[in-house]
N, C-alpha and C positions, 0 to 999 in steps of 0.2 A: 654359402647358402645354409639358411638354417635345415636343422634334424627334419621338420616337416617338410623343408621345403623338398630334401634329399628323397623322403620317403614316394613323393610325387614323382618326384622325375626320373624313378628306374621303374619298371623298365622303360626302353626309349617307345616312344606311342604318339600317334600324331593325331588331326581332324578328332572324328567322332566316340574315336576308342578313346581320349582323354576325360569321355565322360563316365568311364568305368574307374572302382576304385582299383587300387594297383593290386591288390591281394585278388581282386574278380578278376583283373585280366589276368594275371599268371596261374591261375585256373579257370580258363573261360570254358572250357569243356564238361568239368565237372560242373560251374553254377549253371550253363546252358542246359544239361542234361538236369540238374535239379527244378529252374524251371520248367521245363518242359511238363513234367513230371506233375506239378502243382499245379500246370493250366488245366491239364489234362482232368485231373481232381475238381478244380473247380467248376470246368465247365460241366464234369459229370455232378455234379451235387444243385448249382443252377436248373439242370434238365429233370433232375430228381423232383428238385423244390417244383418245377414248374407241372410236372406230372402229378405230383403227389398231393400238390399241396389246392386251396381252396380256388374259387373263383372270386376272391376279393385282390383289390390292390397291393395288399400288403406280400400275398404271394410272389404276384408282378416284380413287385421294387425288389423283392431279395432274389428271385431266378435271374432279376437282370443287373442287381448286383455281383450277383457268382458268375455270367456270362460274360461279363466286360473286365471281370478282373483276371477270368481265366482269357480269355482273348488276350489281355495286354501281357499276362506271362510270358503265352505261346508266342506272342511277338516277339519278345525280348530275348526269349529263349533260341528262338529263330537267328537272330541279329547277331546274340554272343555266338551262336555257332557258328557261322557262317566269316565271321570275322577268326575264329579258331582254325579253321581252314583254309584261310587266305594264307599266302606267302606271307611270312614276317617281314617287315622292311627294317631294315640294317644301313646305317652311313657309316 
Protein backbone atom coordinates (compact mmCIF):
# COMPACT_ATOMS: atom_id res chain seq x y z
CA UNK A 1 0.00 0.00 0.00
CA UNK A 2 1.03 3.28 -0.83
CA UNK A 3 2.51 6.11 2.12
CA UNK A 4 -1.08 7.74 1.65
CA UNK A 5 -2.85 4.95 1.44
CA UNK A 6 -0.97 3.75 4.95
CA UNK A 7 -1.79 7.15 6.50
CA UNK A 8 -5.76 6.29 6.03
CA UNK A 9 -5.83 3.11 7.31
CA UNK A 10 -4.32 3.54 11.07
CA UNK A 11 -6.08 3.89 13.02
CA UNK A 12 -8.45 0.99 12.44
CA UNK A 13 -12.12 2.87 12.01
CA UNK A 14 -15.11 1.66 10.24
CA UNK A 15 -18.89 3.09 8.96
CA UNK A 16 -19.22 6.82 9.67
CA UNK A 17 -15.96 7.67 11.60
CA UNK A 18 -13.99 7.03 8.16
CA UNK A 19 -15.29 10.23 7.28
CA UNK A 20 -12.94 11.94 9.94
CA UNK A 21 -9.43 12.73 8.84
CA UNK A 22 -7.10 10.21 10.86
CA UNK A 23 -5.17 13.25 12.86
CA UNK A 24 -9.18 14.35 14.02
CA UNK A 25 -10.01 10.94 15.04
CA UNK A 26 -7.04 10.41 17.32
CA UNK A 27 -8.04 13.51 18.82
CA UNK A 28 -11.58 13.57 18.66
CA UNK A 29 -11.98 15.00 22.09
CA UNK A 30 -9.93 17.75 21.69
CA UNK A 31 -11.53 18.91 17.90
CA UNK A 32 -15.12 18.04 19.56
CA UNK A 33 -14.30 20.25 22.37
CA UNK A 34 -12.88 22.99 19.90
CA UNK A 35 -16.03 22.77 18.05
CA UNK A 36 -18.20 23.00 20.42
CA UNK A 37 -16.57 25.96 21.58
CA UNK A 38 -16.79 27.88 18.00
CA UNK A 39 -20.67 26.96 17.68
CA UNK A 40 -21.03 28.23 20.70
CA UNK A 41 -19.28 31.69 19.45
CA UNK A 42 -21.14 31.73 16.46
CA UNK A 43 -24.35 31.25 17.47
CA UNK A 44 -23.59 34.16 20.20
CA UNK A 45 -22.40 36.54 17.46
CA UNK A 46 -25.64 35.57 14.94
CA UNK A 47 -27.95 36.59 18.13
CA UNK A 48 -25.75 39.59 18.56
CA UNK A 49 -26.05 40.50 14.84
CA UNK A 50 -29.59 39.75 15.03
CA UNK A 51 -30.23 42.07 18.17
CA UNK A 52 -28.03 44.71 17.34
CA UNK A 53 -28.05 45.08 14.11
CA UNK A 54 -30.80 46.90 11.61
CA UNK A 55 -34.34 45.81 10.47
CA UNK A 56 -33.10 45.22 6.75
CA UNK A 57 -32.21 41.90 5.07
CA UNK A 58 -28.92 42.18 4.97
CA UNK A 59 -28.96 41.75 8.98
CA UNK A 60 -31.34 38.55 8.39
CA UNK A 61 -28.73 36.85 5.96
CA UNK A 62 -25.70 37.32 8.30
CA UNK A 63 -27.60 36.38 11.94
CA UNK A 64 -28.71 33.34 9.90
CA UNK A 65 -25.49 32.84 8.39
CA UNK A 66 -23.89 32.76 12.02
CA UNK A 67 -26.91 30.66 13.32
CA UNK A 68 -26.61 27.64 10.81
CA UNK A 69 -22.98 27.52 10.96
CA UNK A 70 -22.78 27.64 14.70
CA UNK A 71 -25.68 24.87 14.55
CA UNK A 72 -23.68 22.58 12.20
CA UNK A 73 -20.57 22.98 14.57
CA UNK A 74 -22.50 22.06 17.61
CA UNK A 75 -23.55 19.15 15.71
CA UNK A 76 -20.44 17.98 14.73
CA UNK A 77 -19.04 18.78 17.81
CA UNK A 78 -21.71 16.60 19.26
CA UNK A 79 -21.14 13.52 16.88
CA UNK A 80 -17.09 13.55 17.44
CA UNK A 81 -18.05 13.39 20.96
CA UNK A 82 -20.07 10.97 21.42
CA UNK A 83 -18.11 8.70 19.10
CA UNK A 84 -14.90 9.62 21.59
CA UNK A 85 -17.03 7.88 24.11
CA UNK A 86 -18.07 4.86 22.51
CA UNK A 87 -16.05 1.82 23.13
CA UNK A 88 -13.28 1.61 20.58
CA UNK A 89 -13.77 -1.52 18.33
CA UNK A 90 -10.73 -3.78 18.06
CA UNK A 91 -10.37 -7.08 15.74
Amino acid sequence: MSRIGNWWASPPRSGMRLMLMPWEYRHLRLCGRVRAVGGVVLVALGVVTRLEGGADWKTYGWALAFLTAGLADLGLARWELRIAGAPSERR
